[in-house]
C-alpha positions as a Markdown table, in Angstrom:
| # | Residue | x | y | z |
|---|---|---|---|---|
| 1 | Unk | 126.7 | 28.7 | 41.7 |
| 2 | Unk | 126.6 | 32.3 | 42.4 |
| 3 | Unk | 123.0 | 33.5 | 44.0 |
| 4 | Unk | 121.5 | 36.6 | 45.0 |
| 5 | Unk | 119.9 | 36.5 | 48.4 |
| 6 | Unk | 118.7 | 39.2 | 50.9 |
| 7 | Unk | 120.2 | 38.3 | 54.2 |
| 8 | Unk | 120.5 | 40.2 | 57.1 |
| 9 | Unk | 123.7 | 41.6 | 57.6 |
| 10 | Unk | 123.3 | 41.0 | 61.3 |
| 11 | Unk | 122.5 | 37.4 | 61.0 |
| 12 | Unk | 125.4 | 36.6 | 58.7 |
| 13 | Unk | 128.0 | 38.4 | 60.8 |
| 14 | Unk | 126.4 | 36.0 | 64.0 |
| 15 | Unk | 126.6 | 33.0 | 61.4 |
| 16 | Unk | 129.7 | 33.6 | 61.4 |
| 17 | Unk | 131.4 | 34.4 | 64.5 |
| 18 | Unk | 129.4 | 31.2 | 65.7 |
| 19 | Unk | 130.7 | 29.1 | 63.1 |
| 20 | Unk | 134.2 | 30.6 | 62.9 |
| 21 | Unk | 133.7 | 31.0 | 59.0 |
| 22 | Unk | 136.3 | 33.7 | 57.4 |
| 23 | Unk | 133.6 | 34.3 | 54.7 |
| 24 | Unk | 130.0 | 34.6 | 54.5 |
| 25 | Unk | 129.6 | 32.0 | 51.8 |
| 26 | Unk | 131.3 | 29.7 | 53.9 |
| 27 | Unk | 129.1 | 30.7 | 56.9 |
| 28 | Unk | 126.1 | 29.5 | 54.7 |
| 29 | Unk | 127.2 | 26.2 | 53.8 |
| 30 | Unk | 127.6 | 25.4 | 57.0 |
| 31 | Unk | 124.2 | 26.8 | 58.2 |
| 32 | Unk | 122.8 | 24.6 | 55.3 |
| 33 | Unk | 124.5 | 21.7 | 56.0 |
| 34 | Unk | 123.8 | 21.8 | 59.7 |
| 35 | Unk | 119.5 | 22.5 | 58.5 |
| 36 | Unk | 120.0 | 19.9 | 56.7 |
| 37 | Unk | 121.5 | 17.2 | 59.1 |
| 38 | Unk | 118.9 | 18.4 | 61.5 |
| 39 | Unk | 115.8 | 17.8 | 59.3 |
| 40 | Unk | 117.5 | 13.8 | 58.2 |
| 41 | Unk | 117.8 | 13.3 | 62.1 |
| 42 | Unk | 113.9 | 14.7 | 62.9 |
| 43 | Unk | 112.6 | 12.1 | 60.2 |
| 44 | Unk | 114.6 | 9.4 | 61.2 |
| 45 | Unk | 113.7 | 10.0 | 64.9 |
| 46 | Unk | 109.6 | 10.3 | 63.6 |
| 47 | Unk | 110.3 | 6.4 | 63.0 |
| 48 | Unk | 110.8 | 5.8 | 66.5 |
| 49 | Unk | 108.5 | 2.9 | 68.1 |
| 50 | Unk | 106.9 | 2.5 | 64.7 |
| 51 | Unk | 108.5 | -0.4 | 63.9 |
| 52 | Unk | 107.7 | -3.5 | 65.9 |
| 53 | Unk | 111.5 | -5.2 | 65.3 |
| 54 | Unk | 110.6 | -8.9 | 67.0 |
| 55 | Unk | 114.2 | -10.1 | 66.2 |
| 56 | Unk | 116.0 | -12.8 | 68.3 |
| 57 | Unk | 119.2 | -11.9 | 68.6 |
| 58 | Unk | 120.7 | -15.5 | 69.5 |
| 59 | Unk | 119.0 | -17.5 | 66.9 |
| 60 | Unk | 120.1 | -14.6 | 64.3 |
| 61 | Unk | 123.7 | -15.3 | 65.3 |
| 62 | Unk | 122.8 | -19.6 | 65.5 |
| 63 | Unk | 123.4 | -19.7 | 69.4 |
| 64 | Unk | 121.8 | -22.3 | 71.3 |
């Protein structure tokens, strides 16, 4: 999907040397995809201690 976007030049060209992308577009994509993992792992870690997991492990796995 092609998209026009007004960038800094500067921040692409440290995009990339940071990423080792050849072309911008491939510099993006990874700086989206690395956002993106970074926002899942900030939810997931907002869970921590919220959940009161009372779970016996040896009578889960029938051990006396």
């Amino acid at each position: 999907m092609r998209t026009t976007l007004d960038i800094p030049e500067s921040l692409i060209i440290e995009a990339m040397k940071v990423t080792n992308a050849k072309t911008k577009s491939e510099a993006i994509k990874e700086a989206l995809k690395a956002q993106i993992a970074r926002v899942k792992r900030q939810r997931l870690l907002s869970f921590k201690g919220k959940n009161d997991l009372d779970i016996d492990i040896d009578s889960t796995r029938k051990r006396k």
